[in-house]
C-alpha positions as CSV (number, residue, x, y, z in Angstrom):
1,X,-6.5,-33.9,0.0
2,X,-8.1,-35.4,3.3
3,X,-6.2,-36.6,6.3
4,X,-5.8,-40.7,5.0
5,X,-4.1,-39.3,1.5
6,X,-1.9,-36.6,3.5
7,X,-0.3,-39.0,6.0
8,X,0.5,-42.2,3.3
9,X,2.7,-38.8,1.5
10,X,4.3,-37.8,5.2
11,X,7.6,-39.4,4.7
12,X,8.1,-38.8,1.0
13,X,7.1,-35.3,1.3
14,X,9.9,-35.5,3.9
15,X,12.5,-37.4,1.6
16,X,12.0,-34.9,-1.5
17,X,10.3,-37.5,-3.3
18,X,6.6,-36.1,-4.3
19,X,5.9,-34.4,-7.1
20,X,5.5,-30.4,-6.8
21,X,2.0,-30.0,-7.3
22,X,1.7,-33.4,-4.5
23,X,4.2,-31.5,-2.2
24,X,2.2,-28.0,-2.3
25,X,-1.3,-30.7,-1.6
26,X,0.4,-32.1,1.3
27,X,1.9,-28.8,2.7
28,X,-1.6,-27.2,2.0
29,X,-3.4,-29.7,4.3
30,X,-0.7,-29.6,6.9
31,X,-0.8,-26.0,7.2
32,X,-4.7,-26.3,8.4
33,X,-4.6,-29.7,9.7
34,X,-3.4,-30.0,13.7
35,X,-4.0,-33.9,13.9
36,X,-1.9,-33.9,11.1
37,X,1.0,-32.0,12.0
38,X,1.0,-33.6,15.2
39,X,1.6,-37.4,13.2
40,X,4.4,-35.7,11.1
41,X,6.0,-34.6,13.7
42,X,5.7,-37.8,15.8
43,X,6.7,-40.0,12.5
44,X,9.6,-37.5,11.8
45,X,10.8,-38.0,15.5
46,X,10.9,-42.0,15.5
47,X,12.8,-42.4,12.1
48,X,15.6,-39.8,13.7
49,X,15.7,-42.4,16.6
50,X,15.8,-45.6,14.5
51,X,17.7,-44.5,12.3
52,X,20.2,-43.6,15.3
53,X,20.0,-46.6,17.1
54,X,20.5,-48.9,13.9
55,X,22.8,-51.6,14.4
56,X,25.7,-51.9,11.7
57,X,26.7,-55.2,11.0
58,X,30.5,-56.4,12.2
59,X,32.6,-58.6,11.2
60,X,32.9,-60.9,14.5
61,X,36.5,-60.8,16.5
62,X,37.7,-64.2,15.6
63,X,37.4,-63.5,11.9
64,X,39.5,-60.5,12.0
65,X,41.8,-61.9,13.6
66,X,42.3,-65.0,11.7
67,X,42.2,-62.6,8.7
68,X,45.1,-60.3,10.2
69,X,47.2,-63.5,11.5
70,X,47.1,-64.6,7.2
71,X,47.7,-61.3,6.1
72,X,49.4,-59.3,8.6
73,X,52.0,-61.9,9.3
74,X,56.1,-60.6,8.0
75,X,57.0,-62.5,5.3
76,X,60.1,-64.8,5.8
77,X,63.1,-65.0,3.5
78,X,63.2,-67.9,1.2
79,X,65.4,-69.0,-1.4
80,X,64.5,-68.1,-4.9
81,X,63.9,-71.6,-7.0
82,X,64.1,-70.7,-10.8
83,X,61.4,-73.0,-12.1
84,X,58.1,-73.6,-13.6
85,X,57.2,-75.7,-10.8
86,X,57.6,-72.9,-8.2
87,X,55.7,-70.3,-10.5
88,X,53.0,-72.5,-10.9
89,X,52.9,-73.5,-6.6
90,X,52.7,-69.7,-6.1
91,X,50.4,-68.9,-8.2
92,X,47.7,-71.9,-7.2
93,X,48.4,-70.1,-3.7
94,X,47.3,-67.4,-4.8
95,X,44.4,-68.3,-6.2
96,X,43.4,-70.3,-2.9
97,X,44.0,-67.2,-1.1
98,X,41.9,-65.0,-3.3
99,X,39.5,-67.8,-3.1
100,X,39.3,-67.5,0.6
101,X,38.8,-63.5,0.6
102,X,36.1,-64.2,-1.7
103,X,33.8,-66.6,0.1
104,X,34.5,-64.2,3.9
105,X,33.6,-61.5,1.4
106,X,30.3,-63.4,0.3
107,X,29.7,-64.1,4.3
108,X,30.2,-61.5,5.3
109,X,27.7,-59.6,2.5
110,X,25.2,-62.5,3.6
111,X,25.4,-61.6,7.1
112,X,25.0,-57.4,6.6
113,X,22.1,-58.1,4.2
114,X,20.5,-60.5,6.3
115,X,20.7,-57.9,9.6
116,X,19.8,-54.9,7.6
117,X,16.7,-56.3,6.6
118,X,15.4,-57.2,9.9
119,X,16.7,-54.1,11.6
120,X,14.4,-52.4,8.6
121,X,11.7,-54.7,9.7
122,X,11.5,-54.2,13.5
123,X,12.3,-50.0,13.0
124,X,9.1,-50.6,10.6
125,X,7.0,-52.4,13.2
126,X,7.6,-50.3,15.7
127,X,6.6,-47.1,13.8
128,X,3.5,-49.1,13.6
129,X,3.5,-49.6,17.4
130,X,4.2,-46.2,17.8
131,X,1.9,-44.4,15.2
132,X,-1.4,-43.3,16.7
133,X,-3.1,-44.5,13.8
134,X,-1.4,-48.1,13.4
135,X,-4.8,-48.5,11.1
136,X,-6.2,-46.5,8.1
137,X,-8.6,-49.1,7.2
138,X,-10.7,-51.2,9.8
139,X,-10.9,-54.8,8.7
140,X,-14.0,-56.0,7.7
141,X,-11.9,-58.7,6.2
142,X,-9.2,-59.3,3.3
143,X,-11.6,-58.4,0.4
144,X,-12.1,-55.1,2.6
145,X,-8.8,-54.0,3.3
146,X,-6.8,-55.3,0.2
147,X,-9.1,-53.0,-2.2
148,X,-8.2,-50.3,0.4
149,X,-4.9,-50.2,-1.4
150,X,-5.3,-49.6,-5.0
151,X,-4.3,-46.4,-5.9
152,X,-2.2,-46.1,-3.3
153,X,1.0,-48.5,-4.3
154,X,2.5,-49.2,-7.2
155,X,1.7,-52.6,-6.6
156,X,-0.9,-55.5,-5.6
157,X,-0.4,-56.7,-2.5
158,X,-1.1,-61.1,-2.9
159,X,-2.4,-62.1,0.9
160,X,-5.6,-64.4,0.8
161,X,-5.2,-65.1,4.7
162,X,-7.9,-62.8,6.1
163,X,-7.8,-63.7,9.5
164,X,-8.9,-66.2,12.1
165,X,-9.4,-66.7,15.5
166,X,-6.5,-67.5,16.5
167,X,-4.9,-64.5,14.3
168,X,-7.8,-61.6,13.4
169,X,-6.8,-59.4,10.9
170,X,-7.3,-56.0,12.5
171,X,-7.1,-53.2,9.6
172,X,-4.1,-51.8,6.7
173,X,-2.4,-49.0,6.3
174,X,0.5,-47.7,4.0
175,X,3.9,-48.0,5.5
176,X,7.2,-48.1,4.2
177,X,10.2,-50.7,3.6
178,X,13.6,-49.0,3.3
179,X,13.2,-47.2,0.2
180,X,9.5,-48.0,-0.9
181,X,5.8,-48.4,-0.1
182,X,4.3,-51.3,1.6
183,X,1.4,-52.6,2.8
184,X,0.9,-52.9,6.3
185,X,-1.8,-55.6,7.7
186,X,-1.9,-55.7,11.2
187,X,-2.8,-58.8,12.9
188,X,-3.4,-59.8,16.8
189,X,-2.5,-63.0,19.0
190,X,-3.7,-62.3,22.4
191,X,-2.1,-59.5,23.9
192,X,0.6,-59.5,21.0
193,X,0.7,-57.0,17.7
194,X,1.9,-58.5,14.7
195,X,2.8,-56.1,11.7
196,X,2.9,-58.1,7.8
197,X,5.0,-55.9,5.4
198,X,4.5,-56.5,2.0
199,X,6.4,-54.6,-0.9
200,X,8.1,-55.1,-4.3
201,X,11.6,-57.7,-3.5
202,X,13.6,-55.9,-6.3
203,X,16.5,-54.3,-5.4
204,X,17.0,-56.2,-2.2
205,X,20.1,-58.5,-1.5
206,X,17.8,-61.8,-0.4
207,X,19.4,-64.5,1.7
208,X,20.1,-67.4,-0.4
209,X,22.0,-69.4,2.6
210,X,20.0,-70.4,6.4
211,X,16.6,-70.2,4.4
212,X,13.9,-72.4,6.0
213,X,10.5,-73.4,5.1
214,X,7.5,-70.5,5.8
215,X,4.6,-72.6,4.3
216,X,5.1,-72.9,1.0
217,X,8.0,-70.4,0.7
218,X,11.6,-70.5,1.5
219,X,12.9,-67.7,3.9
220,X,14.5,-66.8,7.0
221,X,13.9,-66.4,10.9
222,X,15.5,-64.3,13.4
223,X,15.6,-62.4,16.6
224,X,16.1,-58.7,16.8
225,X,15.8,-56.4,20.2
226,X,13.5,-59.3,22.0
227,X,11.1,-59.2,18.2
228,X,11.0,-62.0,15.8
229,X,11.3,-61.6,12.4
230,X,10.2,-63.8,9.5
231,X,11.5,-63.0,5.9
232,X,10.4,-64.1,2.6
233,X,9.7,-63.6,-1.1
234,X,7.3,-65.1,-3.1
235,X,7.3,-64.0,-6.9
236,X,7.9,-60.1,-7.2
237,X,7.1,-59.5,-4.2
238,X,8.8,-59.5,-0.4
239,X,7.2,-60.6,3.0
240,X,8.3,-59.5,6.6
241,X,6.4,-60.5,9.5
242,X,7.3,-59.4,12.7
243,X,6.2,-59.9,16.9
244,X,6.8,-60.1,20.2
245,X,5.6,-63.7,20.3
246,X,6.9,-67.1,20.3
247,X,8.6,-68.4,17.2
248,X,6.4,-71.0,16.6
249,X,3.1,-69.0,16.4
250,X,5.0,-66.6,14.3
251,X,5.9,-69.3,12.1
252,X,2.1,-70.7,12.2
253,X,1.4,-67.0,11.1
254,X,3.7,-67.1,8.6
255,X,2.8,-70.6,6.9
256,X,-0.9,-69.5,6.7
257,X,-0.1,-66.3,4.9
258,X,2.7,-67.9,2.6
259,X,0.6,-70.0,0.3
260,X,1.2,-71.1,-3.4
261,X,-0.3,-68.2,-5.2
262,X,-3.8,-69.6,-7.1
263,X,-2.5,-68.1,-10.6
């Protein structure tokens, strides 16, 4: 097992997820490998610290308290009224209010899914950032580096953008989105890094409210820790672009890689 195959293993050797005979490979090539110790240990480091400093999703202030001034509030004495009528009053109340706990439910949901997936995209980028190796294939363009990947998801990453001047594509590597492989193609804008995640969208509580247009998908944009984040899924499969840069080259970015597939 060379250095490339050991270091796409490095965090599922670490998550008990590789096969025994894989595990003994990787432990094997550690054991005699200093370069590669040395990218474990820095890779093992990081996700400690993200996974420390991830923000949790809150409910904001004003809608716990409108939530405790409905629910919290003593109930006052009323006179009993024997009738149908009343029965049926109470229990359309009812239903309102379970109505209402519902939909702040559903917001709330919308809200946590929507953070968590660009706190997982900007911890993701900046293990990119971060990584001595941001790279494990140099581009020589999209037919070079998309072939760079088979055997090495369980997937086929769809991106025809290959680069231009504005954006050159600079090389791929194997990275990882919450609980599974991606593939990671790193562009440039200037002075500015831009990471594209790419992995299956199964699984994964989408937005369906806020979504904007990203070319020809439907997705969502928002600022994390001074990075912006663009989210999308096309198909089977899940999109996450992130940088430093302004919104509206991200979303140039963005509408030049989301494009109706050719099948």
């Amino acid at each position: 097992m060379d250095c490339n195959e050991t270091r796409t293993h490095l965090m599922d050797r670490r998550r008990g997820n590789l096969a025994a005979d894989r595990a003994s490979a990787v432990d094997a090539h550690l054991a005699d490998c200093a370069a590669c110790r040395h990218e474990q240990a820095a890779d093992a480091q990081l996700s400690v610290l993200l996974e420390k400093n991830l923000s949790r999703p809150r409910a904001p202030a004003s809608l716990k308290r409108a939530l405790e001034g409905r629910w919290l509030e003593p109930p006052r004495p009323k006179p009993i009224v024997r009738s149908w009528a009343r029965v049926g009053g109470m229990t359309a109340a009812m239903a309102a209010g379970a109505a209402m706990v519902l939909a702040t439910l559903l917001v709330l949901r919308e809200r946590a899914t929507d953070t968590t997936l660009v706190a997982e995209a900007v911890n993701d980028h900046l293990r990119v950032l971060y990584s001595d190796r941001p790279v494990e294939v140099e581009s020589g363009g999209i037919h070079r580096v998309k072939p760079w990947f088979e055997g090495r998801l369980d997937f086929a990453p769809i991106v025809e953008f290959g680069g231009n001047d504005d954006f050159p594509l600079e090389g791929g590597s194997v990275g990882y989105f919450i609980d599974r492989k991606a593939a990671t193609f790193v562009f440039k804008r200037r002075l500015h890094e831009i990471t594209l995640f790419v992995f299956r969208a199964e699984g994964l509580h989408w937005p369906v409210v806020g979504l904007r247009p990203i070319g020809a998908a439907q997705g969502t944009f928002a600022t994390s820790r001074g990075f912006h984040v663009a989210l999308w899924r096309q198909g089977d499969l899940g999109y996450a672009l992130v940088s430093d840069m302004n919104e509206a080259d991200l979303l140039t970015l963005g509408a030049l890689i989301a494009v109706p597939s050719k099948e």
